[in-house]
N, C-alpha and C positions, 0 to 999 in steps of 0.2 A: 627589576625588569619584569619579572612574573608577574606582581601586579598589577604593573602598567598592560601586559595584557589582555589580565583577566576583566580590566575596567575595561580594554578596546572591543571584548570577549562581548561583555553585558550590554553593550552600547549597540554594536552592530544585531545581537539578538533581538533586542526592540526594536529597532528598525524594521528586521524582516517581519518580528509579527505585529507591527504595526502597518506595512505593508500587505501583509497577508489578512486581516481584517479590514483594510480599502479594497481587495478587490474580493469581487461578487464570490466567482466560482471559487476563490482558497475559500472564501466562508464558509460555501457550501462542502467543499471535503473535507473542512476540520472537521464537522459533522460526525463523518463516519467514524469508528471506535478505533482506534489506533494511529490516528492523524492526529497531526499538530500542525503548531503553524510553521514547523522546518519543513516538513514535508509538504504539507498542503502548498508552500509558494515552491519549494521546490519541481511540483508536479506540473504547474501551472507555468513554471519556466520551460522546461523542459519538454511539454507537451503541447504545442500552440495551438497544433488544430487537431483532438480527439476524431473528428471524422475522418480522418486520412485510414483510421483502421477499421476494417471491416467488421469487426465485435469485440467483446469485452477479451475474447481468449487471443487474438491476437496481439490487443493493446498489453495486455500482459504478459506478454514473450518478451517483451521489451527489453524490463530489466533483464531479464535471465536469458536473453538469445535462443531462443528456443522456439526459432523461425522455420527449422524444416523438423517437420514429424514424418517420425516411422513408423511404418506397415507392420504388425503385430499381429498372425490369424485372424485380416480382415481388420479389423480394430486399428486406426489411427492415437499414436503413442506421442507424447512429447519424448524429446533425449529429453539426457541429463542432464542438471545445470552446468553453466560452460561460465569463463567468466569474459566473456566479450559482449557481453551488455554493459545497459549503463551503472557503473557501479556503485555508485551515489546514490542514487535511486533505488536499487537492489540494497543497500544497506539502511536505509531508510526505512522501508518499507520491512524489513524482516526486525528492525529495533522496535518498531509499531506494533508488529502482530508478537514480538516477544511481551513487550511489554501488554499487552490484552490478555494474553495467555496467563502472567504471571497478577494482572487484577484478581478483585474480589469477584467477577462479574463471570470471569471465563467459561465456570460449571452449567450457567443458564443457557448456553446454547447448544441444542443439543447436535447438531453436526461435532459442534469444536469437540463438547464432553466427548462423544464418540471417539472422534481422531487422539485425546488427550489418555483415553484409556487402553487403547489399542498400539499407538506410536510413539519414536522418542521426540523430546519436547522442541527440539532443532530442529526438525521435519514436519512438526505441525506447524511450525513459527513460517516455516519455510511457503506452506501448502494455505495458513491463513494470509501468507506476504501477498500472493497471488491473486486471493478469492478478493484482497484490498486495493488492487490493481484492478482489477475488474469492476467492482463498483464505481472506483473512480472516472473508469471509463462512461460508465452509463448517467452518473452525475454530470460528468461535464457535457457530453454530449448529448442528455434531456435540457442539461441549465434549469434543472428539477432539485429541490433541497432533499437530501438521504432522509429514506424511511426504513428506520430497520422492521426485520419483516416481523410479525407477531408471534411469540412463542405460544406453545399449548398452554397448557395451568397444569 
C-alpha cells in the first residue's frame, strides 16, 4: 500500500511541476533561490491578485498574520509570529529559505552571512522566509523575471 502511494506521490508531483512550468508567473518565482515548483504554483494559487496588497511587507504578513504592528518608541514593530496565517504557505516558504541557508551558495550574500553569524539558524530561515515573500510579491506584481541584486567582489 506504501508503494501504491509513493507512485500516486510521484505522479501527482509532475503534474504540479509540470503545471508550474505552463504557467508564466510560477516560472518566473521558481527564479528566485529557494523556490521550487511546490511553491512557486503553490503561491500563485493562493495569491490571485498581488495587487490587492499595498507592498511587499504587507504581502508578507500573510503567511505569518502579522497584520497589526505595534508602536515601539515611535518605531512601528511587527508582533510575533501567530499561527493564524496561511500555514502552508508559512511552511513552504521557511523549507525554501532553510534549504538556501543550508546550500553551498548561503556565505555570498552578505546580508544572510551577517544574519548567519549573529542569529540562530531557525530565525534567519524564518527572517529569509519573509525577505522570499517579498520578492515574490514584486515579481508577480512587475510580471518582471527575478534579478538578484549584484554582490560586491
Amino acid at each position: 500500500m506504501l508503494l501504491e502511494l509513493e507512485k500516486q506521490i510521484d505522479v501527482l508531483e509532475k503534474d504540479i511541476k509540470r503545471r508550474a512550468r505552463a504557467n508564466p508567473t510560477a516560472r518566473r518565482l521558481d527564479a528566485i533561490p529557494g523556490y521550487g515548483a511546490m511553491l512557486s504554483s503553490a503561491m500563485v494559487a493562493f495569491v490571485t491578485d498581488p495587487r490587492q496588497f499595498d507592498s511587499g511587507r504587507h504581502f508578507s504578513a500573510v503567511p505569518w498574520d502579522r497584520t497589526a504592528p505595534g508602536r515601539t518608541g515611535g518605531k512601528v514593530k511587527l508582533g510575533p509570529i501567530s499561527k493564524r496565517g496561511n500555514g502552508y504557505l508559512r511552511r513552504l516558504l521557511v523549507n525554501g529559505a532553510t534549504a538556501v541557508i543550508n546550500g553551498k551558495n548561503a556565505r555570498k550574500d552578505p546580508w544572510l552571512a551577517k544574519l548567519l553569524d549573529s542569529k540562530p539558524k531557525k530565525l534567519v530561515a524564518v527572517a529569509l522566509a519573509n525577505k522570499m515573500a517579498r520578492i515574490a510579491w514584486a515579481v508577480m506584481t512587475r510580471q518582471e523575471d527575478f534579478r538578484p541584486r549584484a554582490t560586491a567582489a
